[in-house]
Every structure is written in structure tokens, then in C-alpha cells.
C-alpha positions in Angstrom: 119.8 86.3 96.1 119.6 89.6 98.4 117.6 92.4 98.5 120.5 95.0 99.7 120.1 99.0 100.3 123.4 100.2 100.3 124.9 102.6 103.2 125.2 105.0 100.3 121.4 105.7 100.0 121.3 106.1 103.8 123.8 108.6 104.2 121.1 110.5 102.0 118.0 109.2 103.4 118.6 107.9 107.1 114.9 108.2 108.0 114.2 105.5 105.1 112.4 102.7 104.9 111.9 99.9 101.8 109.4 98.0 102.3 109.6 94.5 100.1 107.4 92.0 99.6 108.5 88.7 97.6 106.1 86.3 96.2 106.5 83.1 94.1 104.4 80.8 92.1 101.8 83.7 90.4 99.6 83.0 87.6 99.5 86.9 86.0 97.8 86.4 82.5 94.9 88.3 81.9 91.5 86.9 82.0 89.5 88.8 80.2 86.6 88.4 82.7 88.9 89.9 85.5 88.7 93.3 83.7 86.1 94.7 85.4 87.6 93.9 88.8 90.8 95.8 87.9 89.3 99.1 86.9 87.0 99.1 90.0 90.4 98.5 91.9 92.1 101.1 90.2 88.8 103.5 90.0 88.8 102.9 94.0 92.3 103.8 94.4 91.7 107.3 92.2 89.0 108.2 95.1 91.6 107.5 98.2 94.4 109.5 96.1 92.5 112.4 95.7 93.1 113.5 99.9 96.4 113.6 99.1 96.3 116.1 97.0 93.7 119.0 98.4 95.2 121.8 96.9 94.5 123.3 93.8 98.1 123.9 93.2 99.5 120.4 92.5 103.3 121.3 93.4 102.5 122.6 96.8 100.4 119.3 98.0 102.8 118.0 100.6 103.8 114.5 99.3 104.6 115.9 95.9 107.2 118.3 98.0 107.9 115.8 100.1 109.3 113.6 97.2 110.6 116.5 94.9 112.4 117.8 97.6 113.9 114.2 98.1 115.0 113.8 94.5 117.1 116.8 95.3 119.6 115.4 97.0 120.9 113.1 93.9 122.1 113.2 90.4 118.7 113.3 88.4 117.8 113.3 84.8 115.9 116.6 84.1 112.4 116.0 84.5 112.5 112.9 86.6 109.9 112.9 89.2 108.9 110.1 92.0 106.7 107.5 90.2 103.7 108.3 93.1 104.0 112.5 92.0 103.3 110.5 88.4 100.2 108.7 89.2 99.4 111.7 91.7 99.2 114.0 88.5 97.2 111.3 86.7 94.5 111.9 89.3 94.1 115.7 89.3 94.1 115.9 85.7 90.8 113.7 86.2 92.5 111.2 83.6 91.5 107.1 83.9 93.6 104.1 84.7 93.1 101.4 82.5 93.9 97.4 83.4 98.0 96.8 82.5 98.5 93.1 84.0 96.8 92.0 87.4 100.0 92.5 89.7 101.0 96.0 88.5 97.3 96.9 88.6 96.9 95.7 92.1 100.3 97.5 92.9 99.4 100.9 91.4 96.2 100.5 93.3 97.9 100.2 96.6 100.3 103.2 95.2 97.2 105.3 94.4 95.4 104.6 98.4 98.5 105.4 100.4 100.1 107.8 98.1 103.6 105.8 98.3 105.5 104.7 95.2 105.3 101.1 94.7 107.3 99.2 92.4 108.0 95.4 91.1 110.5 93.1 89.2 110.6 90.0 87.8 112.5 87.6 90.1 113.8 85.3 87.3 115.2 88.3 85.4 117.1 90.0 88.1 121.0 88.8 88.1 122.8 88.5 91.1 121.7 90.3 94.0 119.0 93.5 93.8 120.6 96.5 95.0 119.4 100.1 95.6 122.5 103.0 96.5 124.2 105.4 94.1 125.4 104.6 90.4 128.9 104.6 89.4 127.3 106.2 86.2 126.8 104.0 83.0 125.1 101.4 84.0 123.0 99.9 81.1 119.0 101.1 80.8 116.7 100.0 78.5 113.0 101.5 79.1 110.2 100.1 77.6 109.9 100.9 74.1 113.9 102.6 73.8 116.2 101.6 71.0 119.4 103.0 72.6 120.7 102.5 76.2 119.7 105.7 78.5 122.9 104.9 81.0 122.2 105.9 84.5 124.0 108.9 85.6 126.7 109.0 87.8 125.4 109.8 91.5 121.9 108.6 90.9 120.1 106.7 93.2 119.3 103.6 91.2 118.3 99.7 91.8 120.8 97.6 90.0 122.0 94.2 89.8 125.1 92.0 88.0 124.0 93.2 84.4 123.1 97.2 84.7 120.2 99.4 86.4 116.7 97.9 87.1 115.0 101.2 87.7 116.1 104.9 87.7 115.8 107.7 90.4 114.5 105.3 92.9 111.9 104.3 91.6 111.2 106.7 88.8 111.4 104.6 85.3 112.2 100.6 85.1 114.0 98.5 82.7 112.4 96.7 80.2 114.2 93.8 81.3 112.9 93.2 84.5 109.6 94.1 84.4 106.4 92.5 85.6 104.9 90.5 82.6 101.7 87.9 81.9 104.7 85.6 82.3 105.9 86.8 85.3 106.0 83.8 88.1 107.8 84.5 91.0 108.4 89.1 92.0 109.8 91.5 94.1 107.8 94.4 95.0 108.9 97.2 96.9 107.6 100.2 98.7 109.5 103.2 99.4 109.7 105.7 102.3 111.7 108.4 103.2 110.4 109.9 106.7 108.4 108.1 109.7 105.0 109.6 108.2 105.5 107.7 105.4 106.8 104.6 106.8 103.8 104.3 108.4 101.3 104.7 105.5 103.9 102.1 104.0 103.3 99.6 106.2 99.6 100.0 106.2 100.3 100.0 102.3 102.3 96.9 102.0 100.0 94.4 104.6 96.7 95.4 102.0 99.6 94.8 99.0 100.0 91.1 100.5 96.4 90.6 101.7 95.1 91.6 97.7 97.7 89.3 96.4 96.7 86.8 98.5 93.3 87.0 97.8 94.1 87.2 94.0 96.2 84.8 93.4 96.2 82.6 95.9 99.4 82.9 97.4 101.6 83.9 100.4 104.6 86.5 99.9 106.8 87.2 102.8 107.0 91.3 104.2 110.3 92.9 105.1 111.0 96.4 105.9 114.7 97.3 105.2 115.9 100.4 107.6 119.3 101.7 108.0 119.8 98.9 110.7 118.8 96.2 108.8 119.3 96.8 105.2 119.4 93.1 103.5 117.2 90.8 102.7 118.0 87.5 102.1 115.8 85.5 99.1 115.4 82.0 99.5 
């Protein structure tokens, strides 16, 4: 399996970077005692977020520009925003995170600290390679909880594999299909960045992503950072 960003993204976004990290062999129920340890994780990543958004005016905070100005360049669905401007909002609306699973809590922790989207799929359920570029349009999109197919536009910037589009807008909504579950084993997460500012923070993001897993869990993942000049990743 491969982990490919497609020249088509990077004719848009040449400054990119994806960062992924792929681990295997996770034990993601919920124990019940753990709760306490996820809300201080998430209540922690609610006090980082909040420099990231100074002022007053929500729209004019630079990474919410930064991102809707991105999402400009590509065939969106009205009112699709960057999954970070999402949990950003969260935050100065003085609203709570509450425990989901322990991988996307530890994720949207991360997400919350660095103010980068973060993002993760179920290994097992992904067909064929993971790939990230433009759709052809029509790709098949279940979100949680739909009852008809929400078909990815044409021109969207999309991850997709063999059987239809794994999330929409970058990394804006997922697929039912794919996402992280108590039952979830092996995942690929991923961190996106469009400029150098960000690819930093990224960076920094993804290495306390791996070190919390680590700790967590109890296992190793492996970090790649996908540029324009080296765009695949190969899963063994």
C-alpha cells in the first residue's frame, strides 16, 4: 500500500507538506478509567489553541485566513471549512471537548496545540493505495450518520482510494467507512501544511503525535513528511 499526493494537489499547493504517521498493533477501546486523562488532554490542548486565535474577530485570526484562503483554490461544497478553523471555532465559542476514542482524542489534542488539521483512517478499511489530489467528481461519500451518498465534486481536493473518497476538502469531513473506531488496529494519520510556517509547527505537531501514542499505547509508528519532491509513501 502507498500513501501518494498527487502532482495535481501540488500544482495548487507547491509549498505543502503532509505529514503521515503509520502505526500498527493499537488497542483503542475505551477504558472507562482513561476518561479523565482524555479530557485533561483535550482541556490542555483548548489552552494552547486559544494564541492562535487573539482576535476578537474569529475570521481575521491568521490561520483561519490562512486556511480559507487555501480552500479557495478548489471546487468546495458551500460551507466547507478546514477541519482545524472547526475545532478553532469550538474554542472561541468557550464550548468543551468531550472523550471520542483515545486515538482521535490524542489527535484532536495535537490539532488543538499546533493549530494544524490532523486527520486518521483505519488501515484495514482503506482499499488500494491512499491518495490525496483532485476528484474526477462522483466519487462515493458516506459521512457519519448519512443515508445517501454526498459524491465528491469534481475539482475537489479529496483523499481517495480503489472504492471512492476517504475525506472531503482535504481534510474537511471523512467517510464513515474509514474512520478511526474502538476496533481500529493498525492507522494512518496525517498532518497537513500548506506554507513553511506551518510545516514547521507540523513537525513539532507530528513528533508529540508519535511520542503520545507511544506513551499511550505502547507502540512505535513510523514519521514521513511527503513534499512536492517526495510525494509517496510506501506502507509495509
Amino acid at each position: 500500500m502507498k500513501v501518494h499526493v498527487k502532482d495535481d494537489f501540488w500544482q495548487l499547493f507547491p509549498d505543502a507538506q503532509i505529514s503521515v504517521l503509520v502505526v500498527k498493533g493499537l488497542n483503542n477501546t475505551i477504558d472507562e478509567n482513561e476518561d479523565p486523562y482524555f479530557k485533561a488532554l483535550l482541556d490542555e490542548g483548548i489552552k494552547k489553541a486559544r494564541i492562535f486565535i487573539p482576535d476578537e474577530n474569529f475570521t481575521q485570526n491568521e490561520v483561519i485566513q490562512e486556511w480559507r484562503q487555501a480552500f479557495t483554490k478548489f471546487k468546495t461544497k458551500k460551507g466547507a471549512r478546514s477541519s482545524i478553523e472547526a475545532l478553532l471555532k469550538r474554542v472561541s465559542q468557550g464550548r468543551e471537548f468531550n472523550p471520542i476514542n483515545p486515538l482521535v482524542d490524542i489527535y484532536n489534542s495535537v490539532s488543538l496545540s499546533y493549530a494544524v488539521p490532523c486527520g486518521g483512517e483505519d488501515l484495514a478499511k482503506i482499499v488500494g493505495d491512499l491518495c490525496l489530489g483532485r476528484a474526477q467528481g462522483n466519487e462515493s461519500f458516506f459521512p457519519l450518520g448519512a443515508e445517501s451518498d454526498a459524491s465528491a465534486l469534481a475539482d475537489e481536493i479529496i483523499y481517495f482510494d480503489e472504492q471512492g473518497a476517504v475525506c472531503r476538502c482535504l481534510n474537511w469531513r471523512e467517510a464513515q467507512r474509514t474512520m478511526l473506531t474502538e476496533e481500529t488496529k493498525d492507522a494512518v494519520l496525517v498532518i497537513e501544511a500548506i506554507n513553511e510556517e506551518q510545516a514547521s509547527r507540523a513537525r513539532e505537531a507530528m513528533l508529540e503525535l508519535h511520542t503520545k501514542i507511544e506513551e499511550y499505547f505502547g507502540v512505535s509508528g513510523k514519521i514521513s513528511h511527503l513534499t512536492a519532491t517526495n510525494p509517496i509513501l510506501e506502507i509495509e
